[in-house]
C-alpha positions as CSV (number, residue, x, y, z in Angstrom):
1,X,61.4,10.6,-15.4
2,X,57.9,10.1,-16.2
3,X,58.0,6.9,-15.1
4,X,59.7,7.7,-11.2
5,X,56.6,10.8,-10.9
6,X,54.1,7.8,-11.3
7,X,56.0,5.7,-9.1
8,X,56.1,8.3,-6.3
9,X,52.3,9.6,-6.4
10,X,51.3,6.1,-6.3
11,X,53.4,5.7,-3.0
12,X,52.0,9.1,-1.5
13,X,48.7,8.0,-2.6
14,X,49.2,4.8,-1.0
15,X,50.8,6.1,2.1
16,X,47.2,8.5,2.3
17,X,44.7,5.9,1.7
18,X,46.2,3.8,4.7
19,X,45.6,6.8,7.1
20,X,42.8,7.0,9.8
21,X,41.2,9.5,11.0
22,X,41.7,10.6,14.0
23,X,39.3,12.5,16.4
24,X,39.9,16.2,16.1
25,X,38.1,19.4,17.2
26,X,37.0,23.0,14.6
27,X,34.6,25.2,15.2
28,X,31.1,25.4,12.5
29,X,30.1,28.3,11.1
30,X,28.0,29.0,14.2
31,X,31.4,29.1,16.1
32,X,30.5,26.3,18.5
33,X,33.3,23.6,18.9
34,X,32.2,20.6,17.0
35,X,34.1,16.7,17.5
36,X,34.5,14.3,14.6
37,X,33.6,12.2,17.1
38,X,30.1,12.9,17.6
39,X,29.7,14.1,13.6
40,X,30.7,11.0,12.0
41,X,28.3,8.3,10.2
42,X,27.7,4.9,11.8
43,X,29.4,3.3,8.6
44,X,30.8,6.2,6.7
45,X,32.0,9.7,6.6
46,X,32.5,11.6,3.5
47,X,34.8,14.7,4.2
48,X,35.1,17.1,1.9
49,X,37.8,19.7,1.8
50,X,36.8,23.1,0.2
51,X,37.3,26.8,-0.7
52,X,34.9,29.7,-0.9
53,X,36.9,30.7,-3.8
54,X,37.5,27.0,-5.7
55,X,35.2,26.9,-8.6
56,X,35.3,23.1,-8.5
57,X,34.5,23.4,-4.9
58,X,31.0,25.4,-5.6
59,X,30.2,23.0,-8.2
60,X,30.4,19.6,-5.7
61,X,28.4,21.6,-3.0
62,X,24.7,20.9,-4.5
63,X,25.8,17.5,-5.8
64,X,27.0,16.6,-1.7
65,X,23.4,17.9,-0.8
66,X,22.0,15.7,-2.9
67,X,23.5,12.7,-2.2
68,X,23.8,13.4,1.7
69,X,19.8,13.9,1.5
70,X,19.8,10.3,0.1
71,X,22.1,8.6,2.1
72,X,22.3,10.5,5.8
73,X,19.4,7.5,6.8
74,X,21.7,5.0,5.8
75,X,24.7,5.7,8.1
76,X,26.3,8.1,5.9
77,X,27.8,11.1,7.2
78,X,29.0,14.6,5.3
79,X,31.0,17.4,6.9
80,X,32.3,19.7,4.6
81,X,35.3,21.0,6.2
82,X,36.5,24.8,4.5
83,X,39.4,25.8,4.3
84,X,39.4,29.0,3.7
85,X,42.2,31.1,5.5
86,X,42.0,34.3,7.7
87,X,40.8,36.8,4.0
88,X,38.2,34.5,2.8
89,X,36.9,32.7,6.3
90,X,33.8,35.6,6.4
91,X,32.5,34.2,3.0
92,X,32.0,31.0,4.1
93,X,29.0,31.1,6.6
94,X,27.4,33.6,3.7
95,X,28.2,31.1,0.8
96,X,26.6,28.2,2.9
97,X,23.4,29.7,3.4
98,X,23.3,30.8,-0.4
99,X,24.3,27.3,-1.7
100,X,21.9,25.7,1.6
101,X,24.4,23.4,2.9
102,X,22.4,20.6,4.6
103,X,25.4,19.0,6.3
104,X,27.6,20.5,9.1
105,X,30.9,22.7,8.1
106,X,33.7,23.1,10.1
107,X,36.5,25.9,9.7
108,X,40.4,24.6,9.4
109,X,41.5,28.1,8.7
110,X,44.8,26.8,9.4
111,X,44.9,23.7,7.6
112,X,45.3,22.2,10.3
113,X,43.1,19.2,9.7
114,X,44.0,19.2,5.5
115,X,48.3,19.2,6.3
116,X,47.8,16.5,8.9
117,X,46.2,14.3,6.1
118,X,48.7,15.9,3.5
119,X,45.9,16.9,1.3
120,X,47.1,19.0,-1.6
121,X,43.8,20.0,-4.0
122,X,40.5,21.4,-3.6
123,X,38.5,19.7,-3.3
124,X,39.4,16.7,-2.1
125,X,36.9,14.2,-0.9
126,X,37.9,11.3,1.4
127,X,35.7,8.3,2.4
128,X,36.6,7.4,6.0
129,X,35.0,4.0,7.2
130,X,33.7,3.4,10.5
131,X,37.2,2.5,12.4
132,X,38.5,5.7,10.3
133,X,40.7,4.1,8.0
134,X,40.2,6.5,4.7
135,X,39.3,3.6,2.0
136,X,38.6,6.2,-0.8
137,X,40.4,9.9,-1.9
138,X,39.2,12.0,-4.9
139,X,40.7,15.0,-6.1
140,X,38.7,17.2,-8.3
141,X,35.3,18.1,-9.3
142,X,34.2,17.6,-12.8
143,X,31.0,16.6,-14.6
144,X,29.9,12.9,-13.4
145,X,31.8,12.9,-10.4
146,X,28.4,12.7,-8.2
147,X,28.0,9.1,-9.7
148,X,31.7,8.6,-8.8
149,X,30.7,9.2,-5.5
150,X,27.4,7.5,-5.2
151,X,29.5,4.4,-6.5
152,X,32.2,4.6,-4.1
153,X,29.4,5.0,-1.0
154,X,27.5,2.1,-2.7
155,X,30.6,-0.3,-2.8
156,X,31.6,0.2,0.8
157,X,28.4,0.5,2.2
158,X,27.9,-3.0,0.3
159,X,30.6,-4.2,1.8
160,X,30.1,-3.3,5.6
């Protein structure tokens, strides 16, 4: 049984890493429509998919600053896309301020965006390449994950 649970998460993870993304439209926390389009890096987009209320989520937040201030002059893009529903959505302009959030964030408070790309945990980080193809998905925020990332960004920057 084990065996068939590992089988089939390795299909849906496969089946996710082979989607692009496409253009779509949210509003920011300043409720003004924003495009993935015009948000996007020149080489990379790192998309992260949060709660107010996920521990994990508050945890990545300052390590995403940090590594957006290092590599938002090398083509690299962060939006942090919350995904907080119609209870929590007021916490989240509040909670960006407190936590100063230096890349944009964009309200799904349907999951609209997360369900399309059948995104199950938060958070979930996914590393969209130029042509939108995601090339990288990471579920989870623990200790050490920042260098996870930075490795990830490194690789496939390397690579473009």
């Amino acid at each position: 049984m084990k065996k068939w649970i590992a089988v089939f998460v390795t299909f849906a993870f496969m089946g996710i890493q082979a989607q692009t993304v496409t253009d779509f439209q949210l509003k920011d926390i300043e409720n003004t429509s924003r495009d993935f389009s015009e948000l996007k890096g020149e080489k990379l987009t790192l998309i992260d998919f949060w709660t107010t209320w996920c521990k994990p989520c508050n945890k990545a937040i300052p390590e995403l600053n940090k590594i957006y201030a290092t590599y938002k002059d090398k083509g690299v893009a962060i939006i942090g896309i919350s995904c907080d529903g119609p209870r929590s959505i007021a916490k989240v302009a509040p909670l960006s301020k407190s936590l100063q959030i230096q890349y944009p964030i964009l309200l799904d408070i349907d999951s609209e965006i997360k369900n399309r790309l059948n995104l199950m945990a938060f958070p979930t980080l996914i590393l969209v390449n130029s042509k939108g193809k995601i090339i990288w998905i990471h579920e989870g925020f623990v200790s050490g994950d920042a260098e996870l990332i930075i490795n990830e960004l490194e690789r496939n920057l390397n690579a473009n």
